[in-house]
Biopython code that builds the backbone (N, CA, C, O; Angstrom):
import numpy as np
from Bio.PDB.StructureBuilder import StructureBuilder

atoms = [
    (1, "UNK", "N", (7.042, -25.266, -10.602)),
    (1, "UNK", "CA", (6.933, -23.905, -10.126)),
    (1, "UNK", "C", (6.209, -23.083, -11.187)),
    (1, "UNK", "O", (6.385, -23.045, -12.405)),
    (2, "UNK", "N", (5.417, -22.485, -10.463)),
    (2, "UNK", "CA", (4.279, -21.222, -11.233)),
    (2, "UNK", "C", (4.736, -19.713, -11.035)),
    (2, "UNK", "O", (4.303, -19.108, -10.054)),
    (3, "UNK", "N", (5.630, -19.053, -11.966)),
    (3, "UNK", "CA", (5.454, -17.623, -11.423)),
    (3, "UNK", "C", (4.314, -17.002, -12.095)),
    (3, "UNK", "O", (3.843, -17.196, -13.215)),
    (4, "UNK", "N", (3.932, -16.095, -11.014)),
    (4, "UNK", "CA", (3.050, -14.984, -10.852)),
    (4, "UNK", "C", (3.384, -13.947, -9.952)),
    (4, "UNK", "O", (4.376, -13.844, -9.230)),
    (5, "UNK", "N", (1.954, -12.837, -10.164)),
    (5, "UNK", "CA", (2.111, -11.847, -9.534)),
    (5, "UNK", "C", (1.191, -11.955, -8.240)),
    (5, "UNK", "O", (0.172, -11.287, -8.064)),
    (6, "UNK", "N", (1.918, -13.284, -7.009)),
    (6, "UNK", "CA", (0.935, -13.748, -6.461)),
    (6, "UNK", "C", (0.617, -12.347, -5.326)),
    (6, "UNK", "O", (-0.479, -12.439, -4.772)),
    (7, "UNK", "N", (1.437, -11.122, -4.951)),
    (7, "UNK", "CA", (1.251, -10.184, -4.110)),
    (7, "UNK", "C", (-0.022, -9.488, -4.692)),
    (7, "UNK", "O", (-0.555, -8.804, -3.819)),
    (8, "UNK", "N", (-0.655, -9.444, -5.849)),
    (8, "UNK", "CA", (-1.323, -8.152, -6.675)),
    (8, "UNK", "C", (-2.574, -9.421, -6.965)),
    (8, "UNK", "O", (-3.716, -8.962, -7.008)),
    (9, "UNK", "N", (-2.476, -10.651, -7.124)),
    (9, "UNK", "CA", (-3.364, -11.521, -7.042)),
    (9, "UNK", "C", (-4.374, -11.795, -5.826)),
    (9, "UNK", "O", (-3.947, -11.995, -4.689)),
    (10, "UNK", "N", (-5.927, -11.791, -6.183)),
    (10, "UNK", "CA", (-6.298, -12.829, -4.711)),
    (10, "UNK", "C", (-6.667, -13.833, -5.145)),
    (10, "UNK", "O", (-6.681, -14.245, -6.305)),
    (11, "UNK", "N", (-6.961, -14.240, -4.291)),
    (11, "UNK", "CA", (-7.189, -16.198, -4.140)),
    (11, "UNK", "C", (-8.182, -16.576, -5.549)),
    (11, "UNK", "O", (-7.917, -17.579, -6.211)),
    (12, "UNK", "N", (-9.163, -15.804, -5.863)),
    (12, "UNK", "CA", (-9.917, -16.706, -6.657)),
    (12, "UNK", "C", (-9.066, -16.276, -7.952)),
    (12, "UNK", "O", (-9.412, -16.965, -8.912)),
    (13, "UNK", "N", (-8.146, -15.430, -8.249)),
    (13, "UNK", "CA", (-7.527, -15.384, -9.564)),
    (13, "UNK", "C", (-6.634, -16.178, -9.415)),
    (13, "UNK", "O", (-6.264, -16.552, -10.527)),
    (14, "UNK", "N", (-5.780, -16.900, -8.201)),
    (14, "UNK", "CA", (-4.374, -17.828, -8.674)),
    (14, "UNK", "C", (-5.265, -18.731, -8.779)),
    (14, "UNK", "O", (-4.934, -19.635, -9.546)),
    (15, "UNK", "N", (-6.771, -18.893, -8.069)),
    (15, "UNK", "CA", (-7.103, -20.616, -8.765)),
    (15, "UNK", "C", (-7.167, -20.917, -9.914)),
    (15, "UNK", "O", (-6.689, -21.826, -10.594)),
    (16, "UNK", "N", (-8.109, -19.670, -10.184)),
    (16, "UNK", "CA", (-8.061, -19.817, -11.862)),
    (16, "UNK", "C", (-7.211, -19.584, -12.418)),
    (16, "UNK", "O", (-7.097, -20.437, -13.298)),
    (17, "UNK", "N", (-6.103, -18.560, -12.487)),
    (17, "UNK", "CA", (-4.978, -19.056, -13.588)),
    (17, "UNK", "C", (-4.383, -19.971, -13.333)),
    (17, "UNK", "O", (-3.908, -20.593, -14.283)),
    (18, "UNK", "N", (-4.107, -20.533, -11.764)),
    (18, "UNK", "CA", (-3.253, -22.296, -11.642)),
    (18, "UNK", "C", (-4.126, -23.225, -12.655)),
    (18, "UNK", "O", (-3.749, -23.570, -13.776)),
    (19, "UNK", "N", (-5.716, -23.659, -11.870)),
    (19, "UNK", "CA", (-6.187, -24.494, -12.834)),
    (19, "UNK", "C", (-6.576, -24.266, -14.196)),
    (19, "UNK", "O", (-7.323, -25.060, -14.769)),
    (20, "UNK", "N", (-6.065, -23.105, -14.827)),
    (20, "UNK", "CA", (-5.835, -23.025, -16.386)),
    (20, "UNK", "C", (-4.356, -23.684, -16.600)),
    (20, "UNK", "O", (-4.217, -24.698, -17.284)),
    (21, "UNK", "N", (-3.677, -23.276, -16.202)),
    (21, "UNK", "CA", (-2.140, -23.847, -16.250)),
    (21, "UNK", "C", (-2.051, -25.349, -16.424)),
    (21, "UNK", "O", (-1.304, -25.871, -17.251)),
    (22, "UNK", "N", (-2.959, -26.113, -15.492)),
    (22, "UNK", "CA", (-2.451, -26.957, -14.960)),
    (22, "UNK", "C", (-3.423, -28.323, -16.054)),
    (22, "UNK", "O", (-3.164, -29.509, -16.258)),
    (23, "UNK", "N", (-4.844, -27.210, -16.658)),
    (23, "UNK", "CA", (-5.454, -28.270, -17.204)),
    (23, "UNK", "C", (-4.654, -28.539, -18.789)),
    (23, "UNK", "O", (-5.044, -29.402, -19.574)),
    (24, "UNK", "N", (-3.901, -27.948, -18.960)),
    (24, "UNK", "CA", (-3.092, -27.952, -20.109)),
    (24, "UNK", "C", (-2.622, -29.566, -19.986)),
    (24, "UNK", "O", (-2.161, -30.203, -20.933)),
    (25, "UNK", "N", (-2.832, -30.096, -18.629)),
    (25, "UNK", "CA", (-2.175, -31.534, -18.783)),
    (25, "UNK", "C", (-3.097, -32.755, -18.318)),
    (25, "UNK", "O", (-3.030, -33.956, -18.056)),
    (26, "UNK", "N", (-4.038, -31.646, -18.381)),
    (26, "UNK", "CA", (-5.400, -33.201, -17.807)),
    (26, "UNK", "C", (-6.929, -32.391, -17.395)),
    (26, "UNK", "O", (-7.251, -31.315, -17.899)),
    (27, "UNK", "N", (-7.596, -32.988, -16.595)),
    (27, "UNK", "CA", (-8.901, -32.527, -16.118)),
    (27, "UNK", "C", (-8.543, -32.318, -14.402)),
    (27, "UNK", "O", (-8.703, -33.184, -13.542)),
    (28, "UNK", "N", (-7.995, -30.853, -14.178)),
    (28, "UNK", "CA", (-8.139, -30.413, -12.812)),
    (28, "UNK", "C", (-9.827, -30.135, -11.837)),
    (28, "UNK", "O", (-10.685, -29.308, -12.143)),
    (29, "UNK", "N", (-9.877, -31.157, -10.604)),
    (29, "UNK", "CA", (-10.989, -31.017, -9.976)),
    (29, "UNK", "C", (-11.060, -30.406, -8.953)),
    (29, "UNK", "O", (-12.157, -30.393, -8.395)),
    (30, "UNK", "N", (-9.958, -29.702, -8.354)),
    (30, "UNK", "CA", (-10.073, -28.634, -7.050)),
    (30, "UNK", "C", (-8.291, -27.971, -7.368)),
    (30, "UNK", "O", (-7.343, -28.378, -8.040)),
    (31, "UNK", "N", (-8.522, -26.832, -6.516)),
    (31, "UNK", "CA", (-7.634, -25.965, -6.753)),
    (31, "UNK", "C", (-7.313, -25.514, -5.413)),
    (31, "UNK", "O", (-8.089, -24.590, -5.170)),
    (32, "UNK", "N", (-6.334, -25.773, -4.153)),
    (32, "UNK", "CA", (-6.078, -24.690, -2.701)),
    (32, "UNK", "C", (-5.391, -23.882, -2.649)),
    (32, "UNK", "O", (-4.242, -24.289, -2.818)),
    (33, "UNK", "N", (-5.460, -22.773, -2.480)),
    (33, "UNK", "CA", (-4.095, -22.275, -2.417)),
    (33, "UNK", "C", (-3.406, -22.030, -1.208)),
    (33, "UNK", "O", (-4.198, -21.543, -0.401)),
    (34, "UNK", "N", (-2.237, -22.162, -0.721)),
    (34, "UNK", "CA", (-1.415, -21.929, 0.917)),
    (34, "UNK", "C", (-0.631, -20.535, 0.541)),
    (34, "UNK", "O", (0.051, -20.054, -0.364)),
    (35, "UNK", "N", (-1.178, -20.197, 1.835)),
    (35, "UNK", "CA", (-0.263, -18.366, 2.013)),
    (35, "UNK", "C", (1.277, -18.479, 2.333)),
    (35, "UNK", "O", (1.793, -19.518, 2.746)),
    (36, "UNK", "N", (1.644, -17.847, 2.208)),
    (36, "UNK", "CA", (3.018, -18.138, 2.554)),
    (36, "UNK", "C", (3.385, -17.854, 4.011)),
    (36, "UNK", "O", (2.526, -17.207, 4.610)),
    (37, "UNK", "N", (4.377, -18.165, 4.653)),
    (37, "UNK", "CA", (4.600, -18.119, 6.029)),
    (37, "UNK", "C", (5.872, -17.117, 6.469)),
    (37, "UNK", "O", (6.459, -16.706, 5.468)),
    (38, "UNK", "N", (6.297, -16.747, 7.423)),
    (38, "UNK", "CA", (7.251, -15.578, 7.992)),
    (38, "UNK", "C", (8.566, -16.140, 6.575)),
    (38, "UNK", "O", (9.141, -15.631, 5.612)),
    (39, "UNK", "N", (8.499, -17.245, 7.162)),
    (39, "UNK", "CA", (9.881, -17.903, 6.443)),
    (39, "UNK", "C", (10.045, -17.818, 5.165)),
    (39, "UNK", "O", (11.074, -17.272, 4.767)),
    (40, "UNK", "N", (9.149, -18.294, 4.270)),
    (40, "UNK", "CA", (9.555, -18.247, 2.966)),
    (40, "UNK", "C", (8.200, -17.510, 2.268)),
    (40, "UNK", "O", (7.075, -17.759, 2.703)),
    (41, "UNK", "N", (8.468, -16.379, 0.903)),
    (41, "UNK", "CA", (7.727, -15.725, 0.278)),
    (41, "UNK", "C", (6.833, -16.348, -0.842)),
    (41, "UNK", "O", (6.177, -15.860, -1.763)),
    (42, "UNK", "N", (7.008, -17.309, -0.508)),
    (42, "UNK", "CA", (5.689, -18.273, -2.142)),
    (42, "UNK", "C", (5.010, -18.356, -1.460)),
    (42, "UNK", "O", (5.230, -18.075, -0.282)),
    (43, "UNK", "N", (3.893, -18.778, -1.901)),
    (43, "UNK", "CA", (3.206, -19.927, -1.821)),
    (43, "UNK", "C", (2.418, -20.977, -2.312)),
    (43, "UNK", "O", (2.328, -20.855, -3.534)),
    (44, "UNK", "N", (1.900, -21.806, -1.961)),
    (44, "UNK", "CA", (1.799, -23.110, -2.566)),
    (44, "UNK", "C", (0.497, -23.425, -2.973)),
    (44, "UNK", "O", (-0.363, -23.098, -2.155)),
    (45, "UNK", "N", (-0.077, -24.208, -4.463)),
    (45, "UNK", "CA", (-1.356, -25.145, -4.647)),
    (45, "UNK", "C", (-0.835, -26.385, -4.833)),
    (45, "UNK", "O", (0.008, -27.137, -5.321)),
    (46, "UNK", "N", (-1.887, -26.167, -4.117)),
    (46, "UNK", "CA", (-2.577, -27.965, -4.042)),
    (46, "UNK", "C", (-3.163, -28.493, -5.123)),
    (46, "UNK", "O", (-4.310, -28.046, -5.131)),
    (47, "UNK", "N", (-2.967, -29.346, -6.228)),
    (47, "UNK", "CA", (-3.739, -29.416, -7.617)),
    (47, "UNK", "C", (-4.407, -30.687, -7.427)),
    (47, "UNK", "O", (-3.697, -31.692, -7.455)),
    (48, "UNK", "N", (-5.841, -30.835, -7.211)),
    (48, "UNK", "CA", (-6.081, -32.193, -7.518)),
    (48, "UNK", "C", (-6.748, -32.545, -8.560)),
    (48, "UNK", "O", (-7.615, -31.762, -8.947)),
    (49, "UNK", "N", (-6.536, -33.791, -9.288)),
    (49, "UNK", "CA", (-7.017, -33.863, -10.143)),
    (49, "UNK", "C", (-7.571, -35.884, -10.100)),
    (49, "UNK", "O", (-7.285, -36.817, -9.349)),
    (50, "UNK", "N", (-8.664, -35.702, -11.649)),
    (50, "UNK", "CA", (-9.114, -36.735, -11.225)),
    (50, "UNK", "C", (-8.430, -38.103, -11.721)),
    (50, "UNK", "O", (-8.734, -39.177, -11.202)),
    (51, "UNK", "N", (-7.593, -38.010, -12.641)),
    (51, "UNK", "CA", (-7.124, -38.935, -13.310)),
    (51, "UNK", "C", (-5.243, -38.849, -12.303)),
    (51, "UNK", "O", (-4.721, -37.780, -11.986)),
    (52, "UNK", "N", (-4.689, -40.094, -12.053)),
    (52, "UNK", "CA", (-3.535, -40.515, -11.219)),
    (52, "UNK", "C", (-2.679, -39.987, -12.434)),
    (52, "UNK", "O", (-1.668, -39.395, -12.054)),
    (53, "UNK", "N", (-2.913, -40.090, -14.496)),
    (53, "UNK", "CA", (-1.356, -40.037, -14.523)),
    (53, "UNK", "C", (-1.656, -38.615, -15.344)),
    (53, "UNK", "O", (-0.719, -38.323, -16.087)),
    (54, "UNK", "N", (-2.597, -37.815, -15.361)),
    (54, "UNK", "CA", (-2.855, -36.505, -14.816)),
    (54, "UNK", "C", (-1.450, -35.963, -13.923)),
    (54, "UNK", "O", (-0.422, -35.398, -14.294)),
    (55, "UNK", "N", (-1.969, -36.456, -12.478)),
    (55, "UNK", "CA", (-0.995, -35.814, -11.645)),
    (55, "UNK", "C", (0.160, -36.150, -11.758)),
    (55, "UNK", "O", (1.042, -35.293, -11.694)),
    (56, "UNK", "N", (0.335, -36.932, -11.874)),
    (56, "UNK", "CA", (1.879, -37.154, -12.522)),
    (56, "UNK", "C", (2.637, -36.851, -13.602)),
    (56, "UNK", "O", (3.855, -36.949, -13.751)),
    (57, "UNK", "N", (1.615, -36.392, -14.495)),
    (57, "UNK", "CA", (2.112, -34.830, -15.607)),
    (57, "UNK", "C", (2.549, -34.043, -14.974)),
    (57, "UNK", "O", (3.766, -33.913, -15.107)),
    (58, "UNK", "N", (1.882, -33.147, -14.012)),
    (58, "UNK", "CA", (1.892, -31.901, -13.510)),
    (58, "UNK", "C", (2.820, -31.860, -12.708)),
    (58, "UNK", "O", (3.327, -30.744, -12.595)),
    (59, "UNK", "N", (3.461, -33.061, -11.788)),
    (59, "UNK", "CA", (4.298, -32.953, -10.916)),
    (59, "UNK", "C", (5.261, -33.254, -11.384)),
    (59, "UNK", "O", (6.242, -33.008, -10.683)),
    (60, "UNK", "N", (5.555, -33.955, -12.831)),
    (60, "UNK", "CA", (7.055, -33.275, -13.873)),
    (60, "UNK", "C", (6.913, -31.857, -14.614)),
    (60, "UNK", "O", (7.842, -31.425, -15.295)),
    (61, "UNK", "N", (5.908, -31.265, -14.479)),
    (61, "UNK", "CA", (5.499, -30.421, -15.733)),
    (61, "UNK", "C", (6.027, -29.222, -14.687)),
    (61, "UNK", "O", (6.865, -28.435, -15.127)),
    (62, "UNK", "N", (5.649, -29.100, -13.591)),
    (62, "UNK", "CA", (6.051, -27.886, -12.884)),
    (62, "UNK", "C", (6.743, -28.123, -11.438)),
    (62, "UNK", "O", (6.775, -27.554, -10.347)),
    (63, "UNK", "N", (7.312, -29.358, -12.085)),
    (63, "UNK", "CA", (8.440, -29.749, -10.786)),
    (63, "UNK", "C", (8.120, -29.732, -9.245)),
    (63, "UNK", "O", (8.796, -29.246, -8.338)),
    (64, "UNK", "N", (7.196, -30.235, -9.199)),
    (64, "UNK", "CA", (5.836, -29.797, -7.430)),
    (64, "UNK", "C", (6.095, -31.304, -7.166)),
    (64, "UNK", "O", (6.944, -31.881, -7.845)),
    (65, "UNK", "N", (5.416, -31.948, -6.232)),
    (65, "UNK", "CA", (5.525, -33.390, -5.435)),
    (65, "UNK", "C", (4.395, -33.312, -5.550)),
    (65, "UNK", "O", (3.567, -32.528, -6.015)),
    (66, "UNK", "N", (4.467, -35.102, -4.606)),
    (66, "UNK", "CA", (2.957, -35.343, -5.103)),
    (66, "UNK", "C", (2.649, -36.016, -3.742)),
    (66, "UNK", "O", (3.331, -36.957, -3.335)),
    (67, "UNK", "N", (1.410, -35.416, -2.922)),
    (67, "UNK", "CA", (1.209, -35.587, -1.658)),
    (67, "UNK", "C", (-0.414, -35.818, -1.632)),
    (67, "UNK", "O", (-1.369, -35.225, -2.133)),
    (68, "UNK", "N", (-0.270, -36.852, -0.887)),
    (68, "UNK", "CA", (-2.014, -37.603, -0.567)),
    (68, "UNK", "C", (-2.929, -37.113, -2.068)),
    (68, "UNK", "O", (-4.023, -36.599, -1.835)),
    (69, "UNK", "N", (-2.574, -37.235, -3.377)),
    (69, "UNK", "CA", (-3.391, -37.169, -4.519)),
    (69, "UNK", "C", (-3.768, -35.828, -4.966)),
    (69, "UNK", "O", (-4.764, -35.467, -5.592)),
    (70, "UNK", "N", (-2.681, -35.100, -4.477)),
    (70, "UNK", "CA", (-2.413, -33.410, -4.893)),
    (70, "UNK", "C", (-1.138, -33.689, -5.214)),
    (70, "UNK", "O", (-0.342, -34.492, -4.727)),
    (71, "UNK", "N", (-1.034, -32.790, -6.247)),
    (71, "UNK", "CA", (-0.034, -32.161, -6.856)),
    (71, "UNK", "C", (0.758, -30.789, -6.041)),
    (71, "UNK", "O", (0.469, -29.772, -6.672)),
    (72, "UNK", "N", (1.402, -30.560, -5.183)),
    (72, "UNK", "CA", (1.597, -29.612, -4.545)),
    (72, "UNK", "C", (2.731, -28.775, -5.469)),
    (72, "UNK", "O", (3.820, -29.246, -5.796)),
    (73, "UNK", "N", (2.246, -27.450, -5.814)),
    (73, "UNK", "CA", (3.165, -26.548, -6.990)),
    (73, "UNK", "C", (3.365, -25.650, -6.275)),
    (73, "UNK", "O", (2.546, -25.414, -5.387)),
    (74, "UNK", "N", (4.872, -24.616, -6.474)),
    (74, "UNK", "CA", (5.174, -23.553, -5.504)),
    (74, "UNK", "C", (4.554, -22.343, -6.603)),
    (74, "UNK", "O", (4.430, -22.481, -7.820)),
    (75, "UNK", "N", (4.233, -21.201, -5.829)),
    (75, "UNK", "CA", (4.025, -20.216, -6.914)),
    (75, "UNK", "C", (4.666, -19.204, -6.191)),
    (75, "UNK", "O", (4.404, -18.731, -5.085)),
    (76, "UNK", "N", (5.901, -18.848, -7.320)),
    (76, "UNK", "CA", (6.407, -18.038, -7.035)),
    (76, "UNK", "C", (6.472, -16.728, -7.369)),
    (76, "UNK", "O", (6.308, -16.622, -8.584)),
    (77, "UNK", "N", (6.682, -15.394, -6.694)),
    (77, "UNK", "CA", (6.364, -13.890, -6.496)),
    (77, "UNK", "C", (7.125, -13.506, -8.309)),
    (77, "UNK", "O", (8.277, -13.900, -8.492)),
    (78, "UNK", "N", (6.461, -12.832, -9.379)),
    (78, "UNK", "CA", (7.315, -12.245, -10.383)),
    (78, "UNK", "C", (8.335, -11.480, -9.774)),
    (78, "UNK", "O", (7.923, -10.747, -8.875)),
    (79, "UNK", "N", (9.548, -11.439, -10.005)),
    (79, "UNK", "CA", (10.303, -9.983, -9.324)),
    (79, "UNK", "C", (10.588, -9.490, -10.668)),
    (79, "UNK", "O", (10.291, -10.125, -11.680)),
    (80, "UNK", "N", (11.266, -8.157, -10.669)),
    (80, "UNK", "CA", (11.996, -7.300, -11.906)),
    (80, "UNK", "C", (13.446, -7.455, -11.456)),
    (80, "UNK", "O", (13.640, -7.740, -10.274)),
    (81, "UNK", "N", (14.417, -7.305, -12.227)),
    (81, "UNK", "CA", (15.389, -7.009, -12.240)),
    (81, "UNK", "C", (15.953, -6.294, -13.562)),
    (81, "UNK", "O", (15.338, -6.339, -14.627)),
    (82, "UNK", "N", (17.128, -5.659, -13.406)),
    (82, "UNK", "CA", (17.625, -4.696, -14.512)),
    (82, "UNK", "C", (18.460, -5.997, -15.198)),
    (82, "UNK", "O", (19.036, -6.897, -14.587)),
    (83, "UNK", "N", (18.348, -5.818, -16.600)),
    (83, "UNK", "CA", (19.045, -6.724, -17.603)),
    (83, "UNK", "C", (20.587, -6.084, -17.585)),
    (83, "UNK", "O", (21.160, -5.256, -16.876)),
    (84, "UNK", "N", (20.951, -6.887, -18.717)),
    (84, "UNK", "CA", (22.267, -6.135, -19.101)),
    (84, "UNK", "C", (22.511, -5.068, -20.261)),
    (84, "UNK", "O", (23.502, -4.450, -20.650)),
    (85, "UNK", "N", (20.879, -5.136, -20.726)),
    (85, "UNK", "CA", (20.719, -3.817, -21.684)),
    (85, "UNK", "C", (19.897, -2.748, -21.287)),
    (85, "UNK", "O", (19.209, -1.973, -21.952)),
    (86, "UNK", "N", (20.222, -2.915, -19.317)),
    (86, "UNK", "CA", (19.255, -1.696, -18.679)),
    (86, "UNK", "C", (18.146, -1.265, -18.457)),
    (86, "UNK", "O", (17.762, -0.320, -17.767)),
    (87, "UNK", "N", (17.264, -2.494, -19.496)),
    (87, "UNK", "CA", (15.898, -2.620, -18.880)),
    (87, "UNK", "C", (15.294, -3.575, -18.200)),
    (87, "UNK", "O", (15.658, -4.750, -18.248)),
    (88, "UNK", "N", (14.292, -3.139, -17.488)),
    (88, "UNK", "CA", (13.552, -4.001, -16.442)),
    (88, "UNK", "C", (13.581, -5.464, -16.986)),
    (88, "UNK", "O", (13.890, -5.493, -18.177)),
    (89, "UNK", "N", (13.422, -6.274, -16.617)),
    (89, "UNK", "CA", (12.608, -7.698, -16.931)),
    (89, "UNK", "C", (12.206, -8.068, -15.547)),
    (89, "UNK", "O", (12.709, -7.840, -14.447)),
    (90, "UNK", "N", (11.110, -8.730, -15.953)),
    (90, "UNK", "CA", (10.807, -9.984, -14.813)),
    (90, "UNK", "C", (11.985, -11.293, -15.214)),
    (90, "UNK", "O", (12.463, -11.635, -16.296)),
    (91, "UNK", "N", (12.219, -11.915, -13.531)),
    (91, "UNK", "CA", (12.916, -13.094, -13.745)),
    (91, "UNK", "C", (12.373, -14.365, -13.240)),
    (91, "UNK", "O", (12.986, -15.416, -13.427)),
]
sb = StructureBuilder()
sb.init_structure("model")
sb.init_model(0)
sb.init_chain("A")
sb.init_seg("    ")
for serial, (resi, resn, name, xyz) in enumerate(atoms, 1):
    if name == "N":
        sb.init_residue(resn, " ", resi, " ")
    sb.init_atom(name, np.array(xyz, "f"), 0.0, 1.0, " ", f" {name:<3s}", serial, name[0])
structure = sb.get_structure()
């Protein structure tokens, strides 16, 4: 899982900060991203990459599965919440 600020993001900035993220563990060669649906508020990339144990970094590294030679990662919405010393944080 990737948090971001995927509401304030568009598409060509989560590619590029996913495939910055993601080359931290290999050589990423495409980047998709999926909108999210009524049901649930993430949504999802697709990471492919060219090397097999590449993807199999990434799909321990950010806990995603690994479907037809993508890495599928959730990216999830930053929220705020109040701490216990009353200020904001993201969680």
């Amino acid at each position: 899982m990737i948090k971001l600020d995927i509401n304030k993001l568009d598409e060509s900035e989560l590619k590029r900060i996913v495939a910055a993220r993601c080359a931290e563990h290999g050589e990423v060669s495409d980047v998709m991203i999926c909108d999210p649906t009524p049901v649930v508020d993430y949504k999802l990339a697709f990471v492919h990459t060219a090397d097999p144990k590449c993807l199999a970094r990434l799909v321990k590294a950010f806990e995603g599965i690994k479907l037809q030679g993508a890495a599928v990662i959730r990216l999830d919405p930053l929220r705020w919440m109040m701490g216990r010393d009353g200020v904001f944080a993201r969680r």
